[in-house]
N, C-alpha and C positions, 0 to 999 in steps of 0.2 A: 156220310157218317164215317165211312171207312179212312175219307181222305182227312177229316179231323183229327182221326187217331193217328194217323201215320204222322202228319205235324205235329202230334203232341209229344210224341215218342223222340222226335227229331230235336225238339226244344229242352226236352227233358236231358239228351245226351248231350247237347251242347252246355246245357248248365255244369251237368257233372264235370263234363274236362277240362269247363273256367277253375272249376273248386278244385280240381286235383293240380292245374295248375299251377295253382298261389301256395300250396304244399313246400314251403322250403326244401329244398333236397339234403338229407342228413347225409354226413361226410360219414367215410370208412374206417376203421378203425387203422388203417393204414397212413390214411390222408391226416387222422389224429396224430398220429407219431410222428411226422414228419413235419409240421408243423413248429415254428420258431418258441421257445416257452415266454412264460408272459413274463416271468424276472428279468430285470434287467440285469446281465451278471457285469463286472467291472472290466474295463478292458485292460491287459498288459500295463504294466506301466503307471496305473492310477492307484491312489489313496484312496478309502474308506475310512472314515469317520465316524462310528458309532453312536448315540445317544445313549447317555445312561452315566455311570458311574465309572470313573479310570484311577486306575493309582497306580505309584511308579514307587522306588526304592531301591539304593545300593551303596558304594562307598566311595568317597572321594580321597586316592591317597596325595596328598601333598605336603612338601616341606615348608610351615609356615614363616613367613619372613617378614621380621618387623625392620622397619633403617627410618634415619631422620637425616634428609641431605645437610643441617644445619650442624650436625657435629659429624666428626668423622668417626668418631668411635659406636656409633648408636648404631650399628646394626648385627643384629643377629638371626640366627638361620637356626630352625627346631628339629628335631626327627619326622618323615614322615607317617606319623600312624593314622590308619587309615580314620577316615571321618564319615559317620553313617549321615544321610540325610534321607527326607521322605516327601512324597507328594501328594495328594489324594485332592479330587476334582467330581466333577459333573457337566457333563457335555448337553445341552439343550438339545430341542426338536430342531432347533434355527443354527443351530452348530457352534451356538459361543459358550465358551466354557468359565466355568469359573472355579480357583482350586487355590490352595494352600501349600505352601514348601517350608519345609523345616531342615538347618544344615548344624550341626554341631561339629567343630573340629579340638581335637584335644590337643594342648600344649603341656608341655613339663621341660624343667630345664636340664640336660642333659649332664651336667654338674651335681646335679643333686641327686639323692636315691627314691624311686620314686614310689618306696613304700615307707617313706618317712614325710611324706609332704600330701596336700590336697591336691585334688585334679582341678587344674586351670583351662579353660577352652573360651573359644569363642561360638557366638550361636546368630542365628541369623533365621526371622520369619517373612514370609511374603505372602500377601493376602490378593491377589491377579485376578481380573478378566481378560480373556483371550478371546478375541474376535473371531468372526468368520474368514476363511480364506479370501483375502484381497484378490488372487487374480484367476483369470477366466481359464487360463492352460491350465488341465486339471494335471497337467505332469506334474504342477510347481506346486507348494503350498505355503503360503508369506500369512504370516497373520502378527498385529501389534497386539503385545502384552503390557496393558498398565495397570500398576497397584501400589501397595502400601508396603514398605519392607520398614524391619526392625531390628539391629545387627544391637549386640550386646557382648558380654563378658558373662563365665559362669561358672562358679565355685561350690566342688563337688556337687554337683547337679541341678544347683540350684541357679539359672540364667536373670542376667539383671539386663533390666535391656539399657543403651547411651546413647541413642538415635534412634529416630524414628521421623522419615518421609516419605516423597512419593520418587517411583521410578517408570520407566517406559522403555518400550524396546523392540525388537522383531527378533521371529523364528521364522524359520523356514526346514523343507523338506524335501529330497530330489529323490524320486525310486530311480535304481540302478537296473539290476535285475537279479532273478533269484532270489526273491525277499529283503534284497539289500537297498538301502537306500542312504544319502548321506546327508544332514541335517547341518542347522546352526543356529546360535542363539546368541545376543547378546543387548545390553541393555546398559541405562546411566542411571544413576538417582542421585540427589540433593537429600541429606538427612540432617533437618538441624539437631544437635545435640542436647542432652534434657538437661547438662548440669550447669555448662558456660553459655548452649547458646550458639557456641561456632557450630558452621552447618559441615559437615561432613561428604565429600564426594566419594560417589559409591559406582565402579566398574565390575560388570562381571562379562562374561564371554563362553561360550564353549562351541568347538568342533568336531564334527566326529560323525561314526556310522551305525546304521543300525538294522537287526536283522530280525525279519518276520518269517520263522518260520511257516510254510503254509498246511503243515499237519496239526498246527496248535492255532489256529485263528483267535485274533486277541492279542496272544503272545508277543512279546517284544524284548529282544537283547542289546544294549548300544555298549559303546567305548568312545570314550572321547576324551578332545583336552579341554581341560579348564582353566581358567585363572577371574579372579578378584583381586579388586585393589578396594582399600576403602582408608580415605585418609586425607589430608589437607596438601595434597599434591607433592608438597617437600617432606612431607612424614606419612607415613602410614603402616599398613600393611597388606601381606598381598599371598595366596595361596596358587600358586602354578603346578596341575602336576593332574592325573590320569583318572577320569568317571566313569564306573561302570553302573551300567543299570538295568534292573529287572523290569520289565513294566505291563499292566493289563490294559488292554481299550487304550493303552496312553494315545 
């Protein structure tokens, strides 16, 4: 009887120290802190691309310039006052965006006084989806922008649009360092005309840099150069001259 209990006692303490063994061993509040965190934070040198809502806005100053290679006398060259345009977008879960841009540039003729006359401008809308980043180096960031643009004329505020097609194009974006990175854009469109019918070719372009402060996340400042041509190659006209831009999430 005696030797019963002593084996029972034996069995019993072996059970408990299977059970305290499978006990996961809880870490130290030491061994907590030191531990890598679960975010992944962005390395040096990379983009972040936000989902949600982005909008951009600033001025384009340039001297507008219309010429017609077919006469010699047909060109002229306007003041440049500045030209406000705007952006405003939506970035998806899957990172392709979709957004709208509005550019008005004023004209008036410098012979004339310009509080005896209407404001004459030109105006220009874009309705774009911008794709996911094409390429794998997350240094780089290429992505094709296609949509609809619509360039017109517009009399005291009132925009009459004279074309309307499609255009296509690539950006891109290189971080430098210290928030800085330097960008490019540019694109072609075919616009047929609404009143003859001739289609209209449409060039725009810009270069330039841009800076992320990292105390405003979100935040964005560029400067760059720009130029448009839109016109039937031996006529047209064409804006060359300096973009600044404010911009959120852009």
């Amino acid at each position: 009887m005696f030797r019963v209990a002593i084996i029972s006692v034996a069995v019993i303490a072996l059970q408990a120290g299977g059970a305290t063994a499978q006990v996961p061993e809880t870490a130290s509040p030491a061994q907590t802190l030191l531990q890598p965190p679960a975010i992944e934070v962005p390395a040096e040198g990379t983009m972040v691309r936000r989902p949600g809502f982005y909008a951009a806005g600033g001025v384009l100053v340039a001297p507008p310039m219309f010429f017609d290679a077919l006469n010699d006398k047909a060109f002229a060259t306007f003041p440049p006052i500045p030209a406000p345009w705007a952006t405003v977008g939506i970035r998806r879960e899957n990172d392709v965006s979709w957004q709208t841009s509005f550019l008005l540039v004023p004209l008036h003729d410098s012979h004339d006084s310009l509080f005896n006359q209407s404001l004459l401008s030109t105006v220009g809308l874009d309705i774009d989806r911008i794709s996911t980043n094409r390429l794998a180096n997350s240094e780089w960031d290429l992505r094709w922008q296609v949509g609809l643009r619509i360039v017109g004329v517009g009399f005291d505020w009132i925009p009459l649009p004279l074309a309307i097609g499609p255009h296509a194009g690539l950006r891109w974006e290189h971080p430098l360092q210290g928030g800085l990175s330097a960008y490019g854009w540019g694109d072609a469109g075919v616009l047929p005309s609404l009143y003859k019918g001739v289609p209209l070719a449409d060039f725009r372009g810009e270069l330039g840099l841009t800076w992320r402060p990292a105390a405003l996340p979100g935040l964005s400042l560029s400067v760059a150069g720009f130029n448009e041509f839109a016109g039937i190659f031996v006529a047209g006209f064409m804006t060359p001259g300096i973009k600044v831009r404010l911009a959120w999430n852009f």
